[in-house]
NUKE-126950 format. One record per residue: z, x, y of N, C-alpha, C in turn. Coordinates in nm, 2 decimals. Layout:
numi n_Z Z, n_X X, n_Y Y, ca_Z Z, ca_X X, ca_Y Y, c_Z Z, c_X X, c_Y Y .
...
//
This chain:
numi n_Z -5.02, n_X -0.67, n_Y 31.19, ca_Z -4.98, ca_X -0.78, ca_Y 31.10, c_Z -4.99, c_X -0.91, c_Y 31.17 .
numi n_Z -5.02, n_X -1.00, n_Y 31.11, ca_Z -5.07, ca_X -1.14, ca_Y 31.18, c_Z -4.92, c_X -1.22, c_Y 31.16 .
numi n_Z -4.91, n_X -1.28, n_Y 31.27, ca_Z -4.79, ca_X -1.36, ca_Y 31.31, c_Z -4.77, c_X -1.44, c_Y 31.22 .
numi n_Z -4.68, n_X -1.48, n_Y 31.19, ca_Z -4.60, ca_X -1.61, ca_Y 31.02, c_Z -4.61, c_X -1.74, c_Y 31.15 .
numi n_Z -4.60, n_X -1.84, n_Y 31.13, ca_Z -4.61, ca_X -1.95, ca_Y 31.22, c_Z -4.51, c_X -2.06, c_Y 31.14 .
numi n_Z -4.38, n_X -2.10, n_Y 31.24, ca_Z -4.28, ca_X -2.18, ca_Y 31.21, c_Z -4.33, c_X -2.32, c_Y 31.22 .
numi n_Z -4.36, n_X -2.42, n_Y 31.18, ca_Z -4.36, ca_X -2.53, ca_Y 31.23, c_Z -4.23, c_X -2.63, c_Y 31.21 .
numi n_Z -4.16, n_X -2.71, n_Y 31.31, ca_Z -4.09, ca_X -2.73, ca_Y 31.35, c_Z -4.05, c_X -2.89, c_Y 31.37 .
numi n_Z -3.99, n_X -2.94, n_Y 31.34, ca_Z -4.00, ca_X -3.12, ca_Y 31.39, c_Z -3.92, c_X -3.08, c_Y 31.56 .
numi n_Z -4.02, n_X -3.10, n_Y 31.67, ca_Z -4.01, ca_X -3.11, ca_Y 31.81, c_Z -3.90, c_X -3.16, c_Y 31.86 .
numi n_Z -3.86, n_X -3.29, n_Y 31.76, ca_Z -3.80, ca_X -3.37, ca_Y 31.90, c_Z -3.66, c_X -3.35, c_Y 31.86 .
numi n_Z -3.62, n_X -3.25, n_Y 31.73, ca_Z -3.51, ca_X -3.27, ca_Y 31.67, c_Z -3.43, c_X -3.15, c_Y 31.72 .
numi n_Z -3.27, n_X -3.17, n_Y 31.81, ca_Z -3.21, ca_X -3.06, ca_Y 31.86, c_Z -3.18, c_X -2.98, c_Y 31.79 .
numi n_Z -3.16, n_X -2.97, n_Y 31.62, ca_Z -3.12, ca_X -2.88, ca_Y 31.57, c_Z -3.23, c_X -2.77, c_Y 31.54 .
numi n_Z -3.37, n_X -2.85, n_Y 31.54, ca_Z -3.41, ca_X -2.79, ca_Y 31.53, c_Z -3.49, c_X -2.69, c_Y 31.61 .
numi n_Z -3.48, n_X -2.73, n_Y 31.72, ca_Z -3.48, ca_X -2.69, ca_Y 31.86, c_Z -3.40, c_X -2.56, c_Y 31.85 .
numi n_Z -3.30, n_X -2.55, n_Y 31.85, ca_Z -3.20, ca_X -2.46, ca_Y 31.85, c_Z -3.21, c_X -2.36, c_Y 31.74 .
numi n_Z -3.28, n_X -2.42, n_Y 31.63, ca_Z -3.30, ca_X -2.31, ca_Y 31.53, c_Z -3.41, c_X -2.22, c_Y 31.58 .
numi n_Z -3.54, n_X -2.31, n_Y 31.66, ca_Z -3.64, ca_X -2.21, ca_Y 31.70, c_Z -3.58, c_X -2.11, c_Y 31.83 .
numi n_Z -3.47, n_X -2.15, n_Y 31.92, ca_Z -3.45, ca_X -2.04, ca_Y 32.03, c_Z -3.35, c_X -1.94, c_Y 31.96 .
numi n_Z -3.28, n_X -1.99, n_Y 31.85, ca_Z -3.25, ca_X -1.91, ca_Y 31.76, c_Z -3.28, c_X -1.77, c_Y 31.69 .
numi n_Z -3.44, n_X -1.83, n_Y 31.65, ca_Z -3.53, ca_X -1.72, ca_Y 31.58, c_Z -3.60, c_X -1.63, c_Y 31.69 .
numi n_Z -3.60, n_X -1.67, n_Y 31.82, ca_Z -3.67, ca_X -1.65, ca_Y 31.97, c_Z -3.58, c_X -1.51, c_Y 31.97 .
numi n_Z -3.47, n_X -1.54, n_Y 31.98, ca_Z -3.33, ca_X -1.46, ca_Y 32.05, c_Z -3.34, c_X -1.30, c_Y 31.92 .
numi n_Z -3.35, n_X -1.33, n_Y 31.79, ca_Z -3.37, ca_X -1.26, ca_Y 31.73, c_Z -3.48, c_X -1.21, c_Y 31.66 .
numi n_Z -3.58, n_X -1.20, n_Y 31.78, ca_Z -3.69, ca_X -1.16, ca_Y 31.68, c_Z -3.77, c_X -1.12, c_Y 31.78 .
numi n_Z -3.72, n_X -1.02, n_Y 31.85, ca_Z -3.77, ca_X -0.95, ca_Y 31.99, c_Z -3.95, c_X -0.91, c_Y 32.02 .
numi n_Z -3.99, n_X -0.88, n_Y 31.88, ca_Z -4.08, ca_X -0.80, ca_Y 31.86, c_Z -4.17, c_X -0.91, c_Y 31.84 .
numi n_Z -4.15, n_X -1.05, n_Y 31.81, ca_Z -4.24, ca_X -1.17, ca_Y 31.83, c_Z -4.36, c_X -1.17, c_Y 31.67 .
numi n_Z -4.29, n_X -1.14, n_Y 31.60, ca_Z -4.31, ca_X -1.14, ca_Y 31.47, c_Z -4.36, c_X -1.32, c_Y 31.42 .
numi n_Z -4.31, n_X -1.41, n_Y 31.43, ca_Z -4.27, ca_X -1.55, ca_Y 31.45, c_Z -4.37, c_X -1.64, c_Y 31.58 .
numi n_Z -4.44, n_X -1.74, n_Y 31.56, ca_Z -4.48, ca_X -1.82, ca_Y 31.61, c_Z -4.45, c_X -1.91, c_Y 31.59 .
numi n_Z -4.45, n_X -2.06, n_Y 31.67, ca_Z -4.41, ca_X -2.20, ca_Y 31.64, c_Z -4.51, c_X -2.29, c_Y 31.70 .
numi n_Z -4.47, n_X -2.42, n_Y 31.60, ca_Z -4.58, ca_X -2.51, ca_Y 31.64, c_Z -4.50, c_X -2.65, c_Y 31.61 .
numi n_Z -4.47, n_X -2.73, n_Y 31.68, ca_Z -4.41, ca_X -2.84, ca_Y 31.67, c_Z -4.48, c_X -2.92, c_Y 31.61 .
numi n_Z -4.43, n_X -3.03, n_Y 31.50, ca_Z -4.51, ca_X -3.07, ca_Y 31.36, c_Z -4.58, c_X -3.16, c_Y 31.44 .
numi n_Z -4.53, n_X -3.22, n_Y 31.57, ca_Z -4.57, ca_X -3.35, ca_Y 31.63, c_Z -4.72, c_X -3.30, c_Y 31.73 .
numi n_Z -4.67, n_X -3.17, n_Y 31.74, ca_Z -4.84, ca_X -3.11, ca_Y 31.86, c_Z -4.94, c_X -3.15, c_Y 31.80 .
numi n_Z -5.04, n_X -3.19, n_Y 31.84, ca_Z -5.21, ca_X -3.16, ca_Y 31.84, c_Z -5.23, c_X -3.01, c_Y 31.75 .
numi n_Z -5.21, n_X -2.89, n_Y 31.79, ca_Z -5.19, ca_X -2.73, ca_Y 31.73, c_Z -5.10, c_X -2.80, c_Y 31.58 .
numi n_Z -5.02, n_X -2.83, n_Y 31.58, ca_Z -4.95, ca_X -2.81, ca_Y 31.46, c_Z -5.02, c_X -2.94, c_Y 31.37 .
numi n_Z -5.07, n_X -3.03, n_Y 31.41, ca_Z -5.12, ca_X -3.11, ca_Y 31.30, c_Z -5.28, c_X -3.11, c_Y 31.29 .
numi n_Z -5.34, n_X -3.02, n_Y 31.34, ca_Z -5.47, ca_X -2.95, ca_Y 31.35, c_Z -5.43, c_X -2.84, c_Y 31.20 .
numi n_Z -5.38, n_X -2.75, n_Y 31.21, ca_Z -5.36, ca_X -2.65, ca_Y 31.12, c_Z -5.27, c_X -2.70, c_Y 31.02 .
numi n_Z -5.16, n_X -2.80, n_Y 30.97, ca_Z -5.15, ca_X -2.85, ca_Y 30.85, c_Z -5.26, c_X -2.96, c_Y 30.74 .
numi n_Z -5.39, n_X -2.97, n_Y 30.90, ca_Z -5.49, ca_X -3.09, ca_Y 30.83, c_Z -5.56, c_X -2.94, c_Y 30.76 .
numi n_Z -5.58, n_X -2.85, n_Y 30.81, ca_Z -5.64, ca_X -2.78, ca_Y 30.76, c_Z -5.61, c_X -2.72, c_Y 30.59 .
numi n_Z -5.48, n_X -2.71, n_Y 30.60, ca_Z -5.42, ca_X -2.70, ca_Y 30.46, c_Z -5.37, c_X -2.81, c_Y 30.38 .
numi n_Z -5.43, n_X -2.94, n_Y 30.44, ca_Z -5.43, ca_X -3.04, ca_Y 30.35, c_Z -5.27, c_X -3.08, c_Y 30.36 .
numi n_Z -5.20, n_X -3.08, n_Y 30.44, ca_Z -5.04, ca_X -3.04, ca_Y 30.45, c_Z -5.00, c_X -3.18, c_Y 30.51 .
numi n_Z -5.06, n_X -3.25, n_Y 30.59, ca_Z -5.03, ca_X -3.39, ca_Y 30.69, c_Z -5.00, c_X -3.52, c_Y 30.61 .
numi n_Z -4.90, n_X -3.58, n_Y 30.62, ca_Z -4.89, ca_X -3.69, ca_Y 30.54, c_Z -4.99, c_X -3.82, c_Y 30.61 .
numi n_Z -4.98, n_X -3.91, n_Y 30.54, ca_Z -5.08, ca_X -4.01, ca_Y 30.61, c_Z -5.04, c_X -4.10, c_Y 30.74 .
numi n_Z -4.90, n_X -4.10, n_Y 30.76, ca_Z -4.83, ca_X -4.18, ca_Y 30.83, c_Z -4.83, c_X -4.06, c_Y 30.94 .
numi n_Z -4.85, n_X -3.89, n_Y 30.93, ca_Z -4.81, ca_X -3.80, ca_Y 31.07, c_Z -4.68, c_X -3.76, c_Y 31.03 .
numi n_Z -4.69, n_X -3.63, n_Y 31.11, ca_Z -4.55, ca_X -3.60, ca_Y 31.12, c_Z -4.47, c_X -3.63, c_Y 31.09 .
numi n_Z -4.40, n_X -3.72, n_Y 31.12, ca_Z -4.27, ca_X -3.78, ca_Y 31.12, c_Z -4.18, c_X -3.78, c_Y 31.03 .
numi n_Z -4.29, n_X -3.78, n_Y 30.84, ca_Z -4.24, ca_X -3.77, ca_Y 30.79, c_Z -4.21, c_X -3.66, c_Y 30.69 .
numi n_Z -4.27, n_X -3.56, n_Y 30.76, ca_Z -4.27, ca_X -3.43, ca_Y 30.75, c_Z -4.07, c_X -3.39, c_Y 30.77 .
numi n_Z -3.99, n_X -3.39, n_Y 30.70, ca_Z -3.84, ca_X -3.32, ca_Y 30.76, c_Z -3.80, c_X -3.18, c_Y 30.73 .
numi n_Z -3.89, n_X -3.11, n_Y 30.73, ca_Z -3.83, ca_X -2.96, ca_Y 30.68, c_Z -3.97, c_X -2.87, c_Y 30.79 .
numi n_Z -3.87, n_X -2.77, n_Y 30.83, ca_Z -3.91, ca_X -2.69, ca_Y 30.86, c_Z -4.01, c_X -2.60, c_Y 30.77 .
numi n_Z -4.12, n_X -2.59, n_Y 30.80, ca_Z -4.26, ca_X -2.52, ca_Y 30.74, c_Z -4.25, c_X -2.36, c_Y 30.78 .
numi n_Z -4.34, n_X -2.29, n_Y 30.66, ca_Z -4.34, ca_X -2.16, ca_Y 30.71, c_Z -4.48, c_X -2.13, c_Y 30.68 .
numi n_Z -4.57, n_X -2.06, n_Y 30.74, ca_Z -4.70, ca_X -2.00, ca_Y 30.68, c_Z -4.68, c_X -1.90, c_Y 30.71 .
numi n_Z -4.68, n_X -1.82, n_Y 30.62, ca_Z -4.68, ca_X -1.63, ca_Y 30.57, c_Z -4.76, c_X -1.60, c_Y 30.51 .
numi n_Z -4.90, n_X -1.53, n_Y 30.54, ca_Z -4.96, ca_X -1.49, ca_Y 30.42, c_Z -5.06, c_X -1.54, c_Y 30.39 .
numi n_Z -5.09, n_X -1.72, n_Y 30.44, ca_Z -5.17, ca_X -1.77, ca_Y 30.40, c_Z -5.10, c_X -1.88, c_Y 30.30 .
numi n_Z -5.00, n_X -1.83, n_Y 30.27, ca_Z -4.86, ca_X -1.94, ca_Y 30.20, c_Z -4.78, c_X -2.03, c_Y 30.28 .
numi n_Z -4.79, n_X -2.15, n_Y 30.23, ca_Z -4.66, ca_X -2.23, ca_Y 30.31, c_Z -4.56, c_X -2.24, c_Y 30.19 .
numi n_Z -4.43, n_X -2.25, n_Y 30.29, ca_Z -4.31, ca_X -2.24, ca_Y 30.24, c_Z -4.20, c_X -2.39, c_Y 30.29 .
numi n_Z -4.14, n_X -2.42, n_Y 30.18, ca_Z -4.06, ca_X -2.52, ca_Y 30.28, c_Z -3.90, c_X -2.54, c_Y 30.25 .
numi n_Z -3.86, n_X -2.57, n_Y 30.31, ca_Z -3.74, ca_X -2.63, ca_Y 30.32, c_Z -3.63, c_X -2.49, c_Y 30.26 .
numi n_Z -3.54, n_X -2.49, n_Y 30.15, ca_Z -3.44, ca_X -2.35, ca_Y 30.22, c_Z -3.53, c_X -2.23, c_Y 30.20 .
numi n_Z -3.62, n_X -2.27, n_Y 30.14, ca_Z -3.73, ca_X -2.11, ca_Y 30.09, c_Z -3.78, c_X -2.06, c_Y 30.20 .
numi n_Z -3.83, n_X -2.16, n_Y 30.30, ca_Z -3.86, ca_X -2.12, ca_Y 30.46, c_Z -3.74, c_X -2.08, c_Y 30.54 .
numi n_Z -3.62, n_X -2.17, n_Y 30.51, ca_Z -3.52, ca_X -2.04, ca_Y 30.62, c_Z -3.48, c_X -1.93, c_Y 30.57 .
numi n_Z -3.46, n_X -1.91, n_Y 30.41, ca_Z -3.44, ca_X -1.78, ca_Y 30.35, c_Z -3.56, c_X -1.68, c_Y 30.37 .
numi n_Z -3.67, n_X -1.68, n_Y 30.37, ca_Z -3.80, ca_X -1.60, ca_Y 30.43, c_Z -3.78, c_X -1.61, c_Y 30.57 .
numi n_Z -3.78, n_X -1.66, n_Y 30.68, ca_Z -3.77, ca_X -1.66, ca_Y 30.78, c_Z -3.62, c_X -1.54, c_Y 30.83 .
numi n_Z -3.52, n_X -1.58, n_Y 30.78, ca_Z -3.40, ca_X -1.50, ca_Y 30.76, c_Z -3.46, c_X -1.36, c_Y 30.75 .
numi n_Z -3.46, n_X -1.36, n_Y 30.66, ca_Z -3.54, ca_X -1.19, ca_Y 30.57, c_Z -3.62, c_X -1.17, c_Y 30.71 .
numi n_Z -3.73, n_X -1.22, n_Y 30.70, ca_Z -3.84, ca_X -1.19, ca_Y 30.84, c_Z -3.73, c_X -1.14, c_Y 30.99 .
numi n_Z -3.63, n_X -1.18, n_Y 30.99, ca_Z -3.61, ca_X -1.14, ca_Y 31.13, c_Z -3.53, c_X -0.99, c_Y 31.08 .
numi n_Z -3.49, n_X -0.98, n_Y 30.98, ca_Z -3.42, ca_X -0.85, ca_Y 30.93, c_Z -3.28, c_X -0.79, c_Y 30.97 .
numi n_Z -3.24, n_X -0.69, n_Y 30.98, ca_Z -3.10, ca_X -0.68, ca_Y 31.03, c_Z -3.00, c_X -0.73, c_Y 30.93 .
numi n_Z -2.88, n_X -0.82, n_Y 30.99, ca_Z -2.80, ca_X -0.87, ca_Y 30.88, c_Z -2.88, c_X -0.98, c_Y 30.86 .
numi n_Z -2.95, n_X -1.05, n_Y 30.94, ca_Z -2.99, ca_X -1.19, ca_Y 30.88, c_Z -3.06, c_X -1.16, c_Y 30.77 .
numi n_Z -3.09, n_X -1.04, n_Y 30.71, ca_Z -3.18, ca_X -1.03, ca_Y 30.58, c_Z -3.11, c_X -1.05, c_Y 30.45 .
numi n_Z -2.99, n_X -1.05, n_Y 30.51, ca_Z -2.89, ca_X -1.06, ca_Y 30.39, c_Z -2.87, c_X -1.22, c_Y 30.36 .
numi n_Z -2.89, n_X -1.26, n_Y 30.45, ca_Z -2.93, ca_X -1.43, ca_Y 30.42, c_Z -2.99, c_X -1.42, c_Y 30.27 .
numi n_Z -3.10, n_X -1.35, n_Y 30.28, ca_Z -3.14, ca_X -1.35, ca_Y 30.11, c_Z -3.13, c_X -1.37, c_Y 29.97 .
numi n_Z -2.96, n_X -1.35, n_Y 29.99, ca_Z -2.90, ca_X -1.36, ca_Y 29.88, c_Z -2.85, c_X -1.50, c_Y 29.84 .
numi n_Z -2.90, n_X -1.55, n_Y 29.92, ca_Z -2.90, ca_X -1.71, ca_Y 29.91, c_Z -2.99, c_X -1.76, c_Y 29.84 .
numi n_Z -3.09, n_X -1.71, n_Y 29.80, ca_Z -3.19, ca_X -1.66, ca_Y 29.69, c_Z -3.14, c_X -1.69, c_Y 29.57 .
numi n_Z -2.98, n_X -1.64, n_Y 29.51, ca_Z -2.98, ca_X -1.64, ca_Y 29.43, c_Z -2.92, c_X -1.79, c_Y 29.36 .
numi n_Z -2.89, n_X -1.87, n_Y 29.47, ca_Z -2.89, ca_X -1.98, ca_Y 29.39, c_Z -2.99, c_X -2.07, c_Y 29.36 .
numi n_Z -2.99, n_X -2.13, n_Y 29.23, ca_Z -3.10, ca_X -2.20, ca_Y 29.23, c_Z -3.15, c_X -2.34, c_Y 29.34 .
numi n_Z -3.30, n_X -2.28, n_Y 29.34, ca_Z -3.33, ca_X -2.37, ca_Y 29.44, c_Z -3.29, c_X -2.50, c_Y 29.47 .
numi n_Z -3.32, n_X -2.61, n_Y 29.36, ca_Z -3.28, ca_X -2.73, ca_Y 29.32, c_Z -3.11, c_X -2.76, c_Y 29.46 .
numi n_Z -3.05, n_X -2.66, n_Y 29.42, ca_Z -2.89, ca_X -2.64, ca_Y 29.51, c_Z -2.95, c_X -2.71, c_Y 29.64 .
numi n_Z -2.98, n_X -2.56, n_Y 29.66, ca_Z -3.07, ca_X -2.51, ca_Y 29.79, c_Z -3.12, c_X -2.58, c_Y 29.84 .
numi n_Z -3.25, n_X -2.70, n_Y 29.81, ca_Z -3.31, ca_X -2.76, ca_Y 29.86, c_Z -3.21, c_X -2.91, c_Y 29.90 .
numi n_Z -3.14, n_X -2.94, n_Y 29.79, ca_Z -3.07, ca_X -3.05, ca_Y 29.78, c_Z -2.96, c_X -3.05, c_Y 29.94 .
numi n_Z -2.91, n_X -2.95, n_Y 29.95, ca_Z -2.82, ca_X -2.92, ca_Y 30.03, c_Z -2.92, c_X -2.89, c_Y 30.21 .
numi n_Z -3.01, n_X -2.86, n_Y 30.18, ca_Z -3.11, ca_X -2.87, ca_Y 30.30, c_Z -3.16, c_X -2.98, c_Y 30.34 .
numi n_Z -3.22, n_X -3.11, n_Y 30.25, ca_Z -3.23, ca_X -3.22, ca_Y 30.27, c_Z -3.11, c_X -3.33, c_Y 30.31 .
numi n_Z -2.98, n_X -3.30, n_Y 30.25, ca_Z -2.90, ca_X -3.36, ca_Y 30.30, c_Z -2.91, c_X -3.35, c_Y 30.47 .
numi n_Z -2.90, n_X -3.20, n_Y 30.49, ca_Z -2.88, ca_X -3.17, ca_Y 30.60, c_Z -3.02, c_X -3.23, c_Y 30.70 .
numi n_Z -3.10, n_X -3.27, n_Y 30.70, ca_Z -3.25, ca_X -3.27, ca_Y 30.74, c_Z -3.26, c_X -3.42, c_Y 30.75 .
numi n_Z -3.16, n_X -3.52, n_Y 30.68, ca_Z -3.19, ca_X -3.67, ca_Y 30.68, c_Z -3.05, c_X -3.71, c_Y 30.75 .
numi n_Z -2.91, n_X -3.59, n_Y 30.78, ca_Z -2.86, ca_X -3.64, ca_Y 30.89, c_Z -2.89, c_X -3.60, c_Y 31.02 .
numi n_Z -3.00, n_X -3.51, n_Y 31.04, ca_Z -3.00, ca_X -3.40, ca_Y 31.14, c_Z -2.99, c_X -3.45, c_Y 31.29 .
numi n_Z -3.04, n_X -3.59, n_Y 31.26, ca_Z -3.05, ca_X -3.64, ca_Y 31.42, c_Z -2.94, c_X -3.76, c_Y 31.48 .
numi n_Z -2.86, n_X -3.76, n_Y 31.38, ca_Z -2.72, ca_X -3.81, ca_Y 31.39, c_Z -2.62, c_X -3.73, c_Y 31.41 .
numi n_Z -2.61, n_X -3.63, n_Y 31.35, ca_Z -2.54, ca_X -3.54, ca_Y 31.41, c_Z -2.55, c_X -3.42, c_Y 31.51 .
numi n_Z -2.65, n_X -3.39, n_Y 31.54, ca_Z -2.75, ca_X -3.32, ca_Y 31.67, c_Z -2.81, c_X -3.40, c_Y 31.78 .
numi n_Z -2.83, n_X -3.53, n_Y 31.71, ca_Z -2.91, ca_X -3.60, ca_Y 31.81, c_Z -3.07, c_X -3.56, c_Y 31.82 .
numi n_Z -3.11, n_X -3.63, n_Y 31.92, ca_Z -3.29, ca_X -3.59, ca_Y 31.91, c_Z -3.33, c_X -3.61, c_Y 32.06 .
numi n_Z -3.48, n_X -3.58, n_Y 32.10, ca_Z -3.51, ca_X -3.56, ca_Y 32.23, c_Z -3.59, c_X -3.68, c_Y 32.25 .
numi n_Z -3.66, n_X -3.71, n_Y 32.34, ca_Z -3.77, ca_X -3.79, ca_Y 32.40, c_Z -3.89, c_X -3.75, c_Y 32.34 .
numi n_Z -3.97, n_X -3.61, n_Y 32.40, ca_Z -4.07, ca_X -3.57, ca_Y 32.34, c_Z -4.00, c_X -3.41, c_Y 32.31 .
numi n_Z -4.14, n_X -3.31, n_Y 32.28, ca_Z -4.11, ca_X -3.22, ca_Y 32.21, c_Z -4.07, c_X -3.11, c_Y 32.32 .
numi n_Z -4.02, n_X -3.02, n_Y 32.28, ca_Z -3.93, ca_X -2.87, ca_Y 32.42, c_Z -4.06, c_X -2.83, c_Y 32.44 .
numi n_Z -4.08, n_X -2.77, n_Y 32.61, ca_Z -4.20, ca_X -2.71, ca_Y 32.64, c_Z -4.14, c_X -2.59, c_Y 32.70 .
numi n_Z -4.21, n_X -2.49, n_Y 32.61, ca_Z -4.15, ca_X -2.31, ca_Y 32.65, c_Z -4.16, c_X -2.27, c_Y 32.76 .
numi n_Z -4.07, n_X -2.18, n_Y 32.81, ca_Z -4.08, ca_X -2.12, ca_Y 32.93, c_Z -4.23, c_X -2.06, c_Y 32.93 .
numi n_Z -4.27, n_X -1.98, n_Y 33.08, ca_Z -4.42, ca_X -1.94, ca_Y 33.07, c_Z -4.38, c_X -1.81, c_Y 32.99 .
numi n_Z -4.28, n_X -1.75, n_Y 32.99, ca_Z -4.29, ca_X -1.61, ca_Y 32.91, c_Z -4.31, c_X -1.62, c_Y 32.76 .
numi n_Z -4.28, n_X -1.77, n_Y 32.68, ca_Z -4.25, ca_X -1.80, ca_Y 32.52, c_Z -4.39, c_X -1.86, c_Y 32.52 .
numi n_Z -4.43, n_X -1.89, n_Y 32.63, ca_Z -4.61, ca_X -1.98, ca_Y 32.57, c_Z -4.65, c_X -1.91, c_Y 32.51 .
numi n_Z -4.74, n_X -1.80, n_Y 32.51, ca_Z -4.79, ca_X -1.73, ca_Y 32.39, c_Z -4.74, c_X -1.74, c_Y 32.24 .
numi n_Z -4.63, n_X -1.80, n_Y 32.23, ca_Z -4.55, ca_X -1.79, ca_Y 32.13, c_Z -4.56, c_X -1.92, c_Y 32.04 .
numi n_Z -4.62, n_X -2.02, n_Y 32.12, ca_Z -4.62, ca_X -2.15, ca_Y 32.08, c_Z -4.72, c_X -2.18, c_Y 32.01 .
numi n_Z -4.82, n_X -2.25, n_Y 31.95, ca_Z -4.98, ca_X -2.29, ca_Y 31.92, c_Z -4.96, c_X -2.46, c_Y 31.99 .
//
């Protein structure tokens, strides 16, 4: 089965923490990442026509490609949830609220994210054991 690929806003600690997050639970390496700000990650969103004209930057939601599908914002952490399986699959049932909620309550969270997490200089560089795991 071909790897799902997270992409990620780099410089942002939460969401930093979400990817060592998914790292920690997802042994079997199911999950790849690509920081929105890489060369790799804005190579493969030109390719799906996905890159705003200004770059990255104004990209704020965590992306998912599954399938050939991108996903965004809580629909990518609810799929990503599910993907790692276990209890986190039960995340799912967050599903049942309507999206509109969902998204509303993920963008709040996504336009404070670097005021209340703070943000980096440039983007985290994986240990040599997680490179593979990067694009």
């Amino acid at each position: 089965m071909p790897s799902d690929i997270i992409f990620f806003d780099g410089v942002c600690n939460l969401c930093n923490g979400f990817v060592q997050f998914v790292i920690r639970q997802d042994p079997k390496g199911r999950f790849r990442f690509a920081a929105l700000q890489s060369e790799a990650g804005q190579a493969l969103l030109a390719t799906y026509g996905l890159t705003p004209p200004a770059g990255a930057a104004e990209l704020d939601s965590v992306l998912l490609l599954s399938g050939g599908q991108f996903y965004s914002h809580s629909s990518a952490v609810l799929r990503i949830a599910r993907g790692l399986g276990g209890v986190w699959a039960l995340a799912g049932v967050g599903g049942l609220l309507p999206r509109a909620w969902r998204d509303a309550l993920y963008r709040f969270i996504a336009r404070n994210r670097y005021r209340w997490f703070g943000r980096q200089e440039s983007c985290m560089l994986p240990t040599p054991e997680l490179r593979a795991r990067f694009l």
